[in-house]
Every structure is written in C-alpha cells, then in structure tokens.
N, C-alpha and C positions, 0 to 999 in steps of 0.2 A: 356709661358701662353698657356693654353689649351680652344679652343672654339669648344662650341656646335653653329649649324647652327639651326634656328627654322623660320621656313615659313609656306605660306599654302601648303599642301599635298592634304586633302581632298579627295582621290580617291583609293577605293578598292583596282585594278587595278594601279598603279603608271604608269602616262603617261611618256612620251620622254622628253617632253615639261617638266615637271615637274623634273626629274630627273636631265637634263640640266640646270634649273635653280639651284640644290641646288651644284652639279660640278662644275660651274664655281663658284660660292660663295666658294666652297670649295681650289678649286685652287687658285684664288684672295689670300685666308688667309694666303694658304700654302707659297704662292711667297712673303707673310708681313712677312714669319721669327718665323708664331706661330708654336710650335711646337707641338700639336696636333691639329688636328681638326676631328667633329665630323659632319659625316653628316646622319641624319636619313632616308634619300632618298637612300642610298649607296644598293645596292643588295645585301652588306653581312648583312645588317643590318634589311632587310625586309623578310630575309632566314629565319635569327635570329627569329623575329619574329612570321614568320608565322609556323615555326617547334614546337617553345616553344607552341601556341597558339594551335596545335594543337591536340598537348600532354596532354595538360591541358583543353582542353576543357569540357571532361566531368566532370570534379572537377569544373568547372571555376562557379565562382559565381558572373559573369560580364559579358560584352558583351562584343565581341573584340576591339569596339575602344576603351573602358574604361581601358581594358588590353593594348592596345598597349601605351596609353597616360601615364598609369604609366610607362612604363617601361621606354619610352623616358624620365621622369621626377628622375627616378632612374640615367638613364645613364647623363644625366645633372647635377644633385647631384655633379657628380666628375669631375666639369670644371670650369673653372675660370671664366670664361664671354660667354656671348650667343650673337652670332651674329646674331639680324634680317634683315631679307629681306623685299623687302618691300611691300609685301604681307600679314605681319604676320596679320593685324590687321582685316581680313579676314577670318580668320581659329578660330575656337573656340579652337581647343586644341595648336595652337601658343598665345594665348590668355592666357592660361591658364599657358602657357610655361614661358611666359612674368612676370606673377604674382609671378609665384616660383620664377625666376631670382629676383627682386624685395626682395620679403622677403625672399630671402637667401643670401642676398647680390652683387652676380655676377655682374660684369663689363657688361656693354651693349655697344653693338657698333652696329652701323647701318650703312642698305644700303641708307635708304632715309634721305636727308640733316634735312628735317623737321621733322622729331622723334628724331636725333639727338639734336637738337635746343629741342626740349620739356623734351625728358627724360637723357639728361645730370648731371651730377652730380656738383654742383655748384663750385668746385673745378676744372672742367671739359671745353674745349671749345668745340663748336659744332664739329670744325674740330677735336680731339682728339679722336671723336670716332663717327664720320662718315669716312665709309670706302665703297666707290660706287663704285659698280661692271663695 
C-alpha cells in the first residue's frame, strides 16, 4: 500500500520543526511494511516544487500556494491512503487534502486516536487505522 503523509506546513520557508514532524511520520510508516510513502515536507519534493513554480511563473494563472495544493492533490491522486497527522485539521490545504481522500475514496489512517474514532470506515475499528507516532 502506498501512503501520502498530509499535515499542517503552512510556511514559506519549511521549518526543522516541521520537517521533523512529517520524518518521523514518515519513518513510523516505513518501519509498518508500507511500501511507499509520500512526504510533501521531503527536500526532494519542495526542490520539485519550487523549480517547477518558477519556471512557470510567468504563465502561472494562480498563485503559488494554489499551485503547490494542486500538485500535492495530483501526487496524492496515485496513493492508496493518506496518513494524517494530527495537525491536519489546522492547515486549510490538509483540509482540503482530507476532502479529496474522502471523495476519492482513499484509506485514512491517523495519528490522533480521536479522528480515528470519527473518520473510520464502519467496516473499520478505531485501532485499524490509528497509527500514533
């Protein structure tokens, strides 16, 4: 199974703190046996990012967080379940990350016991897809 990570970011600049939190979520997944995992905190992926963004800038008919949110929602597209942190409900574009999982069907698994218990799938126990860092 392949999982995307979605938390809050929030910041221009990506802080330590921030990176480190989406790492260790990332390593946690790696050490459960999934076999990919996607972290949009990752350095290759904000390279990714800020090269494509700047290329396209002056075509761009958006503004770069709207460009960065699609392409996160692209790269999400080809994964099986999204792992939230439990931060997400914080971040307008992990919000928005949450909605797409939702109507695309994706597996959700969490870090907080209590979003597990809420957004469970009724076939589902809370422990089945709470997965705490």
């Amino acid at each position: 199974m392949k999982v995307y990570i979605s938390g809050k970011i929030g910041e221009e600049v990506i802080s330590e703190a921030t990176r480190q939190k989406f790492a260790k979520a990332e390593e946690m997944l790696r050490a459960k046996g999934y076999d990919e995992v996607f972290n949009p905190a990752s350095d290759e992926w904000q390279e990714f990012l800020s090269m494509n963004w700047s290329a396209a800038y002056p075509l761009a008919v958006m503004d770069k967080y709207t460009y960065i949110l699609l392409k996160d929602l692209q790269k999400m597209a080809k994964f099986d379940a999204v792992y939230f942190l439990e931060d997400w409900d914080n971040s307008p574009g992990a919000g928005t990350e949450h909605s797409f999982a939702m109507a695309t069907g994706k597996k959700l698994l969490w870090q907080r016991l209590e979003d597990a218990q809420v957004f469970r799938n009724d076939n589902e126990t809370a422990e089945d897809v709470w997965l705490p860092l």
